[in-house]
C-alpha positions in Angstrom: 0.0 0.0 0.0 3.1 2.4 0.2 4.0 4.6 3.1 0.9 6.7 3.7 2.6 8.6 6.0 4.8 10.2 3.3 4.8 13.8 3.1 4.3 13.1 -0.5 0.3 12.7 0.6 -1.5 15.8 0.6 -4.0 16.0 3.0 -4.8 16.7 6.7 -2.4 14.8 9.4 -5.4 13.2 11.0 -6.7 11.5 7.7 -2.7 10.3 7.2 -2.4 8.6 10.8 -6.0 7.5 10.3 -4.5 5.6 7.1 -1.6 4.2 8.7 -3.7 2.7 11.1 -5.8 1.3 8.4 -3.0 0.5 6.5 -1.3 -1.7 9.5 -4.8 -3.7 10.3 -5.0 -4.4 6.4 -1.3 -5.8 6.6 -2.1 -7.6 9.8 0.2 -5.9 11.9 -2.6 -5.3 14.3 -5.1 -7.8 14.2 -8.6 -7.7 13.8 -10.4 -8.0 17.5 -7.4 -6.7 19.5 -7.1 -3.0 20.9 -5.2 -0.3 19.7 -2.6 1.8 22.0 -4.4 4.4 24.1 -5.0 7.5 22.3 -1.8 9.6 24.5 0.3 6.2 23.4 -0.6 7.2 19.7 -0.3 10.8 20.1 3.3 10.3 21.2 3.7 7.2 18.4 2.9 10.0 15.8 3.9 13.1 17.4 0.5 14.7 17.5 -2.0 16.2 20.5 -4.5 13.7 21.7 -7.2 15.6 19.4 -5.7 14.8 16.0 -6.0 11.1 17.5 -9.0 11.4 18.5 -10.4 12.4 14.6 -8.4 9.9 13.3 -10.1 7.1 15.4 -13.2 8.8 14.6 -13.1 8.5 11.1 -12.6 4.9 11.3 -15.3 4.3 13.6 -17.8 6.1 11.0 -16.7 3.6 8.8 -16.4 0.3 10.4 -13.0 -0.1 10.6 -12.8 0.2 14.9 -15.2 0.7 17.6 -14.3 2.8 20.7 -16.0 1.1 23.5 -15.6 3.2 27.1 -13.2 1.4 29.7 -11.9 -0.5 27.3 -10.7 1.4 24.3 -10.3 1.0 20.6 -11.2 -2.4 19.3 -10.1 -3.3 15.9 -13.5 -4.6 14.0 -12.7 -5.3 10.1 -9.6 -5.8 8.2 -12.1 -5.7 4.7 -12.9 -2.6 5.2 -9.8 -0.9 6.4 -8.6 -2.3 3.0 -11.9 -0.3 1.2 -11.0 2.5 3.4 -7.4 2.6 1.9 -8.5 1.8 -2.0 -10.8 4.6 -1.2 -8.2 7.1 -0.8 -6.2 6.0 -3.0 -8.4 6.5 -5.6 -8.8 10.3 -4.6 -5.5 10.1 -4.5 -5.1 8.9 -7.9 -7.4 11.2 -9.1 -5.6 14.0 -7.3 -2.8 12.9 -9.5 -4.3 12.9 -12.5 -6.0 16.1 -12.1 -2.4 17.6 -11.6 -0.6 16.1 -14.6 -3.8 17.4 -16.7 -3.3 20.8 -15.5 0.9 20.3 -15.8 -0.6 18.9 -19.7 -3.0 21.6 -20.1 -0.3 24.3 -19.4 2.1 22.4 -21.4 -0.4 23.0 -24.6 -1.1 26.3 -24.3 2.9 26.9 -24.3 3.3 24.6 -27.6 0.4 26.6 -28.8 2.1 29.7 -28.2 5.1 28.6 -29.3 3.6 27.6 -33.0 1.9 30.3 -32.8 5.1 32.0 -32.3 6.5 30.5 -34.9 3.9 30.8 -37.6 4.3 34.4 -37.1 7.9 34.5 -37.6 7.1 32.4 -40.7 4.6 35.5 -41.7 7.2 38.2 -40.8 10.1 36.4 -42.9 7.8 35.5 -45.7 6.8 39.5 -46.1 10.2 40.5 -45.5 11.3 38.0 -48.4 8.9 39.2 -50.8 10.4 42.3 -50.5 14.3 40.7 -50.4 13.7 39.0 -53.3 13.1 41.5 -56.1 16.9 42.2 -55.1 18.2 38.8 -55.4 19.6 38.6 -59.2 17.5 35.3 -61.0 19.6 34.1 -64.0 18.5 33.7 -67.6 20.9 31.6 -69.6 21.4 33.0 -73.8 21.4 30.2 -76.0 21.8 30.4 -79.6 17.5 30.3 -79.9 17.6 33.9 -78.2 16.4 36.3 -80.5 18.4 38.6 -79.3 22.6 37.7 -80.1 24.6 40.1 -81.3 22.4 43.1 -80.7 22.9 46.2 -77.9 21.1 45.5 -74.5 20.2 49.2 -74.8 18.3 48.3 -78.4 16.3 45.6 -77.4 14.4 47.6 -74.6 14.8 45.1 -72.3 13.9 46.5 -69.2 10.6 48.1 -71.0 9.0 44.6 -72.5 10.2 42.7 -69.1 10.0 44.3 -66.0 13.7 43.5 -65.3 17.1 45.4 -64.6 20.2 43.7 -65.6 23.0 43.9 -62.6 25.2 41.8 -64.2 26.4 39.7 -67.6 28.5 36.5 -66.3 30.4 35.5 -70.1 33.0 33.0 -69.7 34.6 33.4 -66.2 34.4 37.2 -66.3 31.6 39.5 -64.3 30.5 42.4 -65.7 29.1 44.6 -63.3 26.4 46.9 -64.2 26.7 46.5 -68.0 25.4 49.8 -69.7 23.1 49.8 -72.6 25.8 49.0 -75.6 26.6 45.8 -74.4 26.1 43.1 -76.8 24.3 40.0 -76.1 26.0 36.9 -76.9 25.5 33.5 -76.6 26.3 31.9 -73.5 26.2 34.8 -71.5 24.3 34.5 -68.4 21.7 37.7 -67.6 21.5 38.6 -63.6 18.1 39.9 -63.7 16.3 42.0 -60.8 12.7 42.2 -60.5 9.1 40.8 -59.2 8.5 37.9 -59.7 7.0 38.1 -63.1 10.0 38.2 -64.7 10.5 34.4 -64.7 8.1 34.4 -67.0 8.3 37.7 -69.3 12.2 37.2 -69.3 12.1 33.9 -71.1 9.1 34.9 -73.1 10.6 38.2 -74.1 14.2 36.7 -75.1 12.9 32.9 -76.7 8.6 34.0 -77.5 7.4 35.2 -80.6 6.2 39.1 -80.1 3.8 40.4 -81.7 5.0 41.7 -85.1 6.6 38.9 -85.6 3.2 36.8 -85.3 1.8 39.1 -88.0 4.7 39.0 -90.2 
């Protein structure tokens, strides 16, 4: 039945000595139809006034468990129900328990809760910020020989007009060039660093390989 006399037990002193007494005619260590100390022997026993005894012995009595009978003393009636007596509080205690580690669970949620929450927001507030970062983060557009575009001036083509899109950079061979101005030739194999929204993944492409429109009616 475990120590019921732990500290770990929360509830009044009387109720803990009346289960150790319960506990110890369950076990057999006092036997049913013998007598129990006097009440000053089992205040000094458990290091309580003769009134804490006295509701501890009481409670038992309302249940069964002993009988106080004057001249004589406390008489030790049923070992069965000294055992209910202890199942019964140990299923409050259980419950006891329980109802902490829900509340400890309960709390635990709402943290992980706040933490998503947390999180999603940071998701939010990184997703905004990258939909601004991004226009500035060059895309590349590979010339093959299928651009219409090889061998003419960057500046001719109106690039920036028909696509949305600033070139920052030409990579040709292992050479950078760094803010290429609008005489610049196209050539195949050069790779375009492109700035802009995101549309120009698609008017890039469309602009340099598509068909425009005069073209269509030609």
């Amino acid at each position: 039945m475990g120590d019921l006399m732990d500290s770990n037990y929360t509830m009044p002193i009387y109720q803990k000595i009346a289960l150790d007494i319960a506990n110890k005619i369950y076990t057999g260590e006092v036997e049913e139809n013998s007598i129990l100390y006097g009440r000053s022997v089992l205040a000094g026993k458990y290091n309580v006034s003769p009134e804490t005894v006295r509701r501890s012995v009481k409670i038992l009595e309302d249940i069964g468990v002993v009988k106080s009978i004057k001249g004589k003393g406390v008489i030790v009636l049923s070992s069965a129900k000294a055992s209910s007596f202890i199942k019964k509080y140990q299923d409050l205690t259980n419950i006891s328990s329980y109802k902490s580690d829900l509340y400890d669970l309960l709390d635990a949620k709402s943290k992980i809760e706040d933490n998503i929450l947390d999180t999603i927001n940071k998701i939010l507030d990184y997703s905004n910020r990258l939909e601004i970062i991004n226009p500035l983060v060059p895309a590349q557009f590979v010339l093959t020989k299928e651009c219409k575009y090889i061998g003419q001036d960057a500046g001719k083509t109106k690039f920036w007009q028909n696509t949305g899109g600033t070139i920052v950079a030409i990579k040709r061979n292992d050479e950078l060039i760094i803010s290429p101005g609008p005489y610049i030739e196209f050539m195949e194999g050069d790779t375009l660093l492109v700035v802009g929204d995101k549309h120009i993944f698609n008017s890039v492409p469309m602009f340099l390989y598509g068909n425009d429109d005069k073209e269509e009616q030609k």
